[in-house]
TORVEX-436447 format. One record per residue (C-alpha): residue in one letter; residue number from 1; x, y, z; chain. Coordinates in Angstrom, 1 decimal. Example, Ala and Ser with C-alpha at 12.3 -4.5 7.8 and 13.67 -1.06 7.14 Angstrom:
BEGIN
R   r     k       xx       yy       zz   c
R   A     1     12.3     -4.5      7.8   A
R   S     2     13.7     -1.1      7.1   A
This chain:
BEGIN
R   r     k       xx       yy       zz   c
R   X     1     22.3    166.8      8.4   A
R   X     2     21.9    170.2      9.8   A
R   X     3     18.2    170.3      8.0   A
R   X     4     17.5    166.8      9.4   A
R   X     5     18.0    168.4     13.2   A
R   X     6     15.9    171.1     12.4   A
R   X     7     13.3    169.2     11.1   A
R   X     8     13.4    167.1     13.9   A
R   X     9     13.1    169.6     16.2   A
R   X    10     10.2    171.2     14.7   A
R   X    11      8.5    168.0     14.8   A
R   X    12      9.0    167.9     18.3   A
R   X    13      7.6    171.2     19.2   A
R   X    14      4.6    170.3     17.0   A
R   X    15      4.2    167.1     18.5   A
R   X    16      4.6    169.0     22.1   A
R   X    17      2.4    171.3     21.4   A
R   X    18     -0.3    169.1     20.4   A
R   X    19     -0.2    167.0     23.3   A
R   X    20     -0.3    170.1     25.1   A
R   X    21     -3.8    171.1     23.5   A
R   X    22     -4.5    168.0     23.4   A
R   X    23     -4.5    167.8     27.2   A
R   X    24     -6.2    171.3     27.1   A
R   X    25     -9.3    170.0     25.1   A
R   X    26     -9.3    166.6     27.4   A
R   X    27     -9.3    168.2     30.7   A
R   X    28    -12.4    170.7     29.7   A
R   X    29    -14.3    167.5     27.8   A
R   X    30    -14.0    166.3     31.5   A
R   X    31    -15.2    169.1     32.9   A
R   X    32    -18.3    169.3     30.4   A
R   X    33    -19.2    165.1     31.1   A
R   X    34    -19.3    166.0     34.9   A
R   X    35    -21.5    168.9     34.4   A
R   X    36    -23.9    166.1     32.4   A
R   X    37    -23.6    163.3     34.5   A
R   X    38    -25.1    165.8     37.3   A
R   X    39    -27.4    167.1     34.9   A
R   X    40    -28.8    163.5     33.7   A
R   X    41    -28.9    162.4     37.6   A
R   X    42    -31.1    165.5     38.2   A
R   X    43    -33.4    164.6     35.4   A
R   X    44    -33.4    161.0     36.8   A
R   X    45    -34.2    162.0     40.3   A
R   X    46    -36.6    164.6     38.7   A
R   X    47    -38.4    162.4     36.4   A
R   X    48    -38.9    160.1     39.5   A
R   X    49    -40.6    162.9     40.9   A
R   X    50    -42.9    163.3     38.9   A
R   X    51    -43.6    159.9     38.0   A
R   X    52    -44.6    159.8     41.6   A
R   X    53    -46.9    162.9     42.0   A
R   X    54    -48.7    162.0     39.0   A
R   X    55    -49.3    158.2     40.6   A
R   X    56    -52.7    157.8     42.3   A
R   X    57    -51.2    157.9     45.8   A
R   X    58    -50.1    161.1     46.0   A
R   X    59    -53.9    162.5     44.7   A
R   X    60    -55.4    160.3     48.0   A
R   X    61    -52.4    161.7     50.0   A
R   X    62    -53.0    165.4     49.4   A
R   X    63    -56.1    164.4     50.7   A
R   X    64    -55.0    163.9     54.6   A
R   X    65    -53.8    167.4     54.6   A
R   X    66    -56.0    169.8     52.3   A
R   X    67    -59.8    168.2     52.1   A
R   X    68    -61.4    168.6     48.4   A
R   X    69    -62.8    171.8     47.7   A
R   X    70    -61.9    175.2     45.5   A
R   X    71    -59.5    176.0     46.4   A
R   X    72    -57.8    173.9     48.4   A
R   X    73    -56.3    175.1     51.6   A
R   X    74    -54.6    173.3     54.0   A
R   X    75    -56.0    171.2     57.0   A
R   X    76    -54.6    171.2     60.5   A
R   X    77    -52.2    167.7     59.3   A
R   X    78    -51.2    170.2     56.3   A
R   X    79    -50.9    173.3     58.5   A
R   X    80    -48.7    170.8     60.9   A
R   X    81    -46.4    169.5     58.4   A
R   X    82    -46.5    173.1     56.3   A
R   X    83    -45.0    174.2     60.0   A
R   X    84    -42.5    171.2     61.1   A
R   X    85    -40.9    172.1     56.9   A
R   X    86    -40.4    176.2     58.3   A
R   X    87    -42.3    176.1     55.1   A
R   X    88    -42.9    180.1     55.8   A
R   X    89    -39.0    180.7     56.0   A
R   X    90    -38.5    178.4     53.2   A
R   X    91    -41.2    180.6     51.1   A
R   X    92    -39.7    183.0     52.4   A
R   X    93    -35.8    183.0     51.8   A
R   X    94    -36.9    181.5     48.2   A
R   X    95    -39.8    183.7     46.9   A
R   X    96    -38.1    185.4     44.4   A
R   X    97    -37.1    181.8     42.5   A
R   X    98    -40.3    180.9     43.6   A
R   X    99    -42.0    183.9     42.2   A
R   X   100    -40.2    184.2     38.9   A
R   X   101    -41.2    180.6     37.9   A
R   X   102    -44.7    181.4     38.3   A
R   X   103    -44.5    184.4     36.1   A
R   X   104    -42.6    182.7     33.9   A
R   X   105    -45.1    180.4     33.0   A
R   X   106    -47.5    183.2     31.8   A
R   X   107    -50.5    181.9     33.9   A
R   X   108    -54.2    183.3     32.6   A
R   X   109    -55.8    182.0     36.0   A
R   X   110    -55.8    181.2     39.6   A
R   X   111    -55.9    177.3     38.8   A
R   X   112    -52.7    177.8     36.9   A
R   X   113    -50.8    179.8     39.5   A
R   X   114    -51.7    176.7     41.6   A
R   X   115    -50.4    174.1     39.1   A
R   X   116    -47.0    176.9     38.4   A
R   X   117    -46.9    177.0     42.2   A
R   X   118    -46.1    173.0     42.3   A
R   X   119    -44.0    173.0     39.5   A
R   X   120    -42.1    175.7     41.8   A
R   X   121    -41.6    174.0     44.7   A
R   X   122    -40.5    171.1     42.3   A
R   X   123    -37.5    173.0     40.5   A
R   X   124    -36.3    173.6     44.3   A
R   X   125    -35.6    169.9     45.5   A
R   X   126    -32.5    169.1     44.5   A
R   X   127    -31.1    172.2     46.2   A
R   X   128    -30.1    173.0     49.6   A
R   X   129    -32.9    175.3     50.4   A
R   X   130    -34.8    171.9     50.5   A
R   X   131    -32.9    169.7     52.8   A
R   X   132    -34.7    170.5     55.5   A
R   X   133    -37.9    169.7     54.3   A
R   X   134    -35.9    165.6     52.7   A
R   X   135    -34.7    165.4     56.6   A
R   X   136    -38.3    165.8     58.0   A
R   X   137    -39.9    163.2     55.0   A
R   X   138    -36.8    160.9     56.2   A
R   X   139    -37.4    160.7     59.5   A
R   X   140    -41.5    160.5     59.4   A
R   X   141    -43.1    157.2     60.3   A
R   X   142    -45.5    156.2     58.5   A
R   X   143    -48.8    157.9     59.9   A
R   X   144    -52.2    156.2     60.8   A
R   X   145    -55.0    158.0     60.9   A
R   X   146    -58.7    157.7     63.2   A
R   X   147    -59.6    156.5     60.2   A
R   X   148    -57.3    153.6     60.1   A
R   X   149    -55.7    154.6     56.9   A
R   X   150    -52.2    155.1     56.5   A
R   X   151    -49.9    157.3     54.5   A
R   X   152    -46.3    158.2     53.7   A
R   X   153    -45.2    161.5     53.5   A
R   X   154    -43.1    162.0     50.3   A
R   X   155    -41.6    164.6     48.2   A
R   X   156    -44.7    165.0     45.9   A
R   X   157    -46.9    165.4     49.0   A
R   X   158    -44.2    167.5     50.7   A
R   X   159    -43.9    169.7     47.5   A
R   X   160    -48.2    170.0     47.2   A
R   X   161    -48.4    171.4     50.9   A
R   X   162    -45.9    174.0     50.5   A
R   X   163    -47.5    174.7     46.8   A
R   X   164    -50.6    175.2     48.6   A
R   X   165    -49.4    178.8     50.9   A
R   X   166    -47.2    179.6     47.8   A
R   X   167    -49.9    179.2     45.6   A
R   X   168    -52.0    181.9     48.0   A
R   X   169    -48.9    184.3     48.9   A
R   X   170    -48.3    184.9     44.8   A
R   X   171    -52.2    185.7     44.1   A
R   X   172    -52.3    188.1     47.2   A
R   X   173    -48.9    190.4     46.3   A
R   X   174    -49.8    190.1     42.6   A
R   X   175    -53.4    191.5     43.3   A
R   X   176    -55.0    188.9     41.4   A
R   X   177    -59.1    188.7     41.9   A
């Protein structure tokens, strides 16, 4: 009988202490489906993104604000949004994420500095550096111009504007010719 109660009791503790791991492993599986249900809605949102700056409006959007030449620069619309985003604080207070992306991206010339420079701006919009710059897209009306066109301004276009200073700012304190 005795060995009976001692088995039993063993059972229990290994029964205890498996529900105890158990609920150990659960809580941290949690943890980990959390950190990829962010993750996937990131990819969502930035997949969405891009969808959108590779569409046809945002290459006759960029348009309104930096004219077609090499290289681009911006107009006064550009320079007027590029101000209403702070866009030099927000350079600014993020150049050194901003920075290493570009360099990251190993770029052989001034073309691709300006492609690594959108892509920058890009990996910054789901953060709170660029809330801002979501409230001012918000809140614009769509805008008609003398020329009786209209536009939006989005994240894409938002994102090329900013690239555009970026793009200059990285070529100037990397002493690139």
């Amino acid at each position: 009988m005795l060995k009976f109660v001692f088995k039993v009791g063993q059972t229990k503790e290994h029964l205890e202490y498996f529900e105890q791991t158990t609920n150990q492993h659960l809580a941290n599986l949690d943890k980990h489906l959390e950190k990829i249900d962010v993750n996937v809605a990131r990819l969502t949102m930035g997949m969405g993104i891009l969808t959108a700056m590779l569409s046809n409006d945002v290459s006759q959007a960029i348009d309104f604000v930096s004219p077609r030449n090499s290289p681009r620069r911006l107009n006064t619309l550009g320079n007027e949004y590029f101000n209403r985003f702070n866009g030099n604080e927000f350079l600014n207070d993020n150049k050194e994420a901003l920075f290493k992306f570009i360099r990251e991206g190993n770029p052989l010339t001034k073309f691709d500095i300006e492609q690594l420079a959108i892509a920058a701006c890009f990996s910054l919009v789901n953060t709170p550096s660029f809330n801002h710059i979501k409230n001012v897209i918000y809140e614009e009306p769509t805008k008609t111009l003398e020329n009786g066109k209209q536009f939006d301004l989005t994240i894409p276009l938002a994102v090329n504007i900013l690239a555009i200073p970026l793009r200059d700012m990285y070529i100037k304190e990397n002493n690139i010719d």
